[in-house]
N, C-alpha and C positions, 0 to 999 in steps of 0.2 A: 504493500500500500504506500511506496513511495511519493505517487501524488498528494494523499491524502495527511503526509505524515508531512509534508510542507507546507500544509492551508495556516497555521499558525502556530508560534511555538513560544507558549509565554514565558519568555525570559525578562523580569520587567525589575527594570533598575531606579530607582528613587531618583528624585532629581532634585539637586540642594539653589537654593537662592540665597545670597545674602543681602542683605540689605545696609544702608549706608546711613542710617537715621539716627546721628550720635555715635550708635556701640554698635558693633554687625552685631547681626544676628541671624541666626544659621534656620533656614524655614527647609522641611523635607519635605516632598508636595511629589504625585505622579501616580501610575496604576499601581494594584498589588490584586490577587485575587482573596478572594475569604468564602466562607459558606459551605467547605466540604459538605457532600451531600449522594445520599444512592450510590454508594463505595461496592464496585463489583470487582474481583481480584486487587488490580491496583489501579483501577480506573474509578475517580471520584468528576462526581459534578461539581465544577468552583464557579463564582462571578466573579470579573476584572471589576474593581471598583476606583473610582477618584479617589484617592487617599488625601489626606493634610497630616501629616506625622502620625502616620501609619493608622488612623482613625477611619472608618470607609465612610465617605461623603455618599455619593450617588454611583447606582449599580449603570454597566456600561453593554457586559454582553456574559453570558454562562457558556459554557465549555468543558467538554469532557476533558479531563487532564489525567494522561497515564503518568502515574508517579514515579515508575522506573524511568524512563525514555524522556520526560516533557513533555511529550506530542501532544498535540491538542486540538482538536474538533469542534468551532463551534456549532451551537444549539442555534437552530432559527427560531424560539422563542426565548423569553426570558424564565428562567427557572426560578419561580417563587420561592419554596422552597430555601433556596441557596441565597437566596437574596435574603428571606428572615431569618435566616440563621448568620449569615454573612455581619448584620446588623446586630443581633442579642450575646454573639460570642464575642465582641470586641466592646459592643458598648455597654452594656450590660456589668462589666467586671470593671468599666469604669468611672459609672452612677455609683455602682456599689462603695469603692473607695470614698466617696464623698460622704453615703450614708451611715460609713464606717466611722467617721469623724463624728458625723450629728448623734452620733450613739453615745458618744462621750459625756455629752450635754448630761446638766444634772435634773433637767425637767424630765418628768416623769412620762409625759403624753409625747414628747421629741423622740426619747430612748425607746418606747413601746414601736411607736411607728417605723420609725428607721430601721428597728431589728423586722419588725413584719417584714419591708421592704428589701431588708440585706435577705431572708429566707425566700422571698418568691421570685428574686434576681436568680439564687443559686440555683432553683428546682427549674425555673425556666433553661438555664445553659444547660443542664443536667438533662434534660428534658427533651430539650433539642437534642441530643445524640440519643436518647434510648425512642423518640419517636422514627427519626431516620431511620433504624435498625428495623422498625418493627411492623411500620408502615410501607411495604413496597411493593409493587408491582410484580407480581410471578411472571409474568409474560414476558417482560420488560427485560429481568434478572435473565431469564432463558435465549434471549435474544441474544445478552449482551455476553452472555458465558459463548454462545454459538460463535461471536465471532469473535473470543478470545485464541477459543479452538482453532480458529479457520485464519487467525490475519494477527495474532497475538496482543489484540487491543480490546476492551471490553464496553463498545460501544452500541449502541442501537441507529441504524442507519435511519429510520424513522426520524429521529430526531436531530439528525444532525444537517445544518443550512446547507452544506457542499456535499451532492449525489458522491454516494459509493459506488453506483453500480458499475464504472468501469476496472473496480478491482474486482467487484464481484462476479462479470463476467470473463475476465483474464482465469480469476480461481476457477470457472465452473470448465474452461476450454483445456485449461492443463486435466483434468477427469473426462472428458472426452473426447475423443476420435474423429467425432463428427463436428459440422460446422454447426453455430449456433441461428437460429430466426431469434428476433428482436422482441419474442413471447416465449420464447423457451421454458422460464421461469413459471409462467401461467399453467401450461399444459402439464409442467410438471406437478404442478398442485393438484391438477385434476386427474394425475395418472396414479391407477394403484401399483403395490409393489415396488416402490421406490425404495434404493439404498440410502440408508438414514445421514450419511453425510451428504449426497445430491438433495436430498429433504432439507435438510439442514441453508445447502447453497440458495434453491427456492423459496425459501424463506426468507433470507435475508435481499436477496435481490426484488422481491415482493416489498420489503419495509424501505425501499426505495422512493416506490410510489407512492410517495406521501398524501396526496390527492382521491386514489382509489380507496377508498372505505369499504366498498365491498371486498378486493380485493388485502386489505388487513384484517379482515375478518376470516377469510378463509384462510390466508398464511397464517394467524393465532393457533385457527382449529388445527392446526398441525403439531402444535406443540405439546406435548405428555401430557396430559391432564388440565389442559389450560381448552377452556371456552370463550375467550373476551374477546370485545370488541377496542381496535386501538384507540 
C-alpha cells in the first residue's frame, strides 16, 4: 500500500514565536494530535488539533494512525469520539489543578464543591478509556483486523477520505490468474463457495464504495456472525 502509506504522515513539530514586548517570551503554538480512540492492533483513531502550549484549541481533521510505522489515513469525517476525548484528556487534568487549589480554601461549601468537581473530572478521563474499550463496532473491528491480515495496517476502507481500492485490486490480481472486470468484487459476494481470504479481498474492496449502502450491507453479511448495516 505504498500509495496509500504516503497520503499523510503526521510528523508535527511545535513551532516557537518569540516575542519582543520588554522580556521574550517563548509562545509554542502548531498541530499535535490527541483523542486516541477504536485502538485495533496498533492502529488508533487520533485528531490533529491547533494547539497553544500543547493545550488543543480547535479539532482540524481524524486519522487512523498506525503506531508502529506513522502512517496515516485520513477519515473523510470528523471522529467525534476523538475529538471529546481529545478535549476531556488534556483539559480536564487541567481544570482539575485549579480545583485542586480551591480545595485548600477553608470554606466549607468551596472544599465540598471542588472535591465533587476534582471526582467527576477523574471518572470522566477514566471513563473515556473504559467507554472506548467497551463501546465498539464488531463489524468495524473485523474489517479493520481483515486488513491488518491482508496490507499490515488496521484500517477500515469505508472510512477513510482517499479510495483503497487500487491496492485492493493489485492484492486481489496477485491470487489470481485471470484478469479482473471492474465488478469483480460484487459477483464475488454473490458467489457461493468462496475461499475465505478472496471473501475477505471482497469485502474490503466493497467498503470502498462508500456511497452503495446496499452494497455494505451485503459485504457486512459476510462477516462471522455480524448482520449490520454500515
Amino acid at each position: 500500500m505504498s500509495n496509500a502509506y504516503r497520503q499523510v504522515i503526521l510528523v508535527i513539530r511545535p513551532n516557537r514565536t518569540r516575542t519582543n514586548s520588554g522580556e521574550n517570551m517563548l509562545i509554542i503554538w502548531g498541530k499535535r494530535t490527541y483523542g486516541a480512540v477504536h485502538k485495533v492492533g496498533d492502529t488508533s483513531v487520533k485528531t490533529v488539533f491547533g494547539h497553544l502550549w500543547y493545550l488543543p484549541l480547535f479539532p482540524m481533521s481524524s486519522h487512523y494512525v498506525d503506531g508502529k510505522t506513522g502512517a496515516s489515513f485520513e477519515l473523510n469525517n470528523m471522529n467525534v469520539r476523538s475529538v471529546l476525548c481529545g478535549y476531556m484528556r488534556v483539559w480536564l487534568p487541567v481544570v482539575f489543578v485549579f480545583f485542586l487549589m480551591a480545595f485548600q480554601a477553608r470554606h466549607t461549601g468551596i472544599k465540598a464543591f471542588s472535591g465533587l468537581a476534582m471526582f467527576l473530572m477523574v471518572a470522566l478521563v477514566i471513563g473515556s478509556y473504559i467507554f472506548d474499550r467497551k463501546v465498539v463496532s464488531p463489524s468495524t473491528v473485523q474489517v479493520r483486523n481483515m486488513m491488518k491480515r491482508h496490507f499490515g495496517v488496521a484500517v477500515d476502507p469505508y472510512q477513510c477520505l482517499t479510495s483503497l481500492q487500487m491496492e485492493i485490486d493489485d492484492r486481489m490480481r496477485a491470487h489470481s490468474s485471470d484478469s479482473l472486470d471492474a465488478f469483480w468484487y460484487k459477483n464475488l459476494l454473490n458467489a457461493p463457495a468462496i475461499r475465505p481470504e478472496i471473501v475477505e479481498l471482497a469485502v474490503l474492496r466493497a467498503r470502498c464504495d462508500q456511497h452503495d449502502q446496499p452494497l455494505q450491507q451485503l459485504a457486512l453479511q459476510k462477516l462471522p456472525g455480524v448482520r449490520l448495516v454500515a
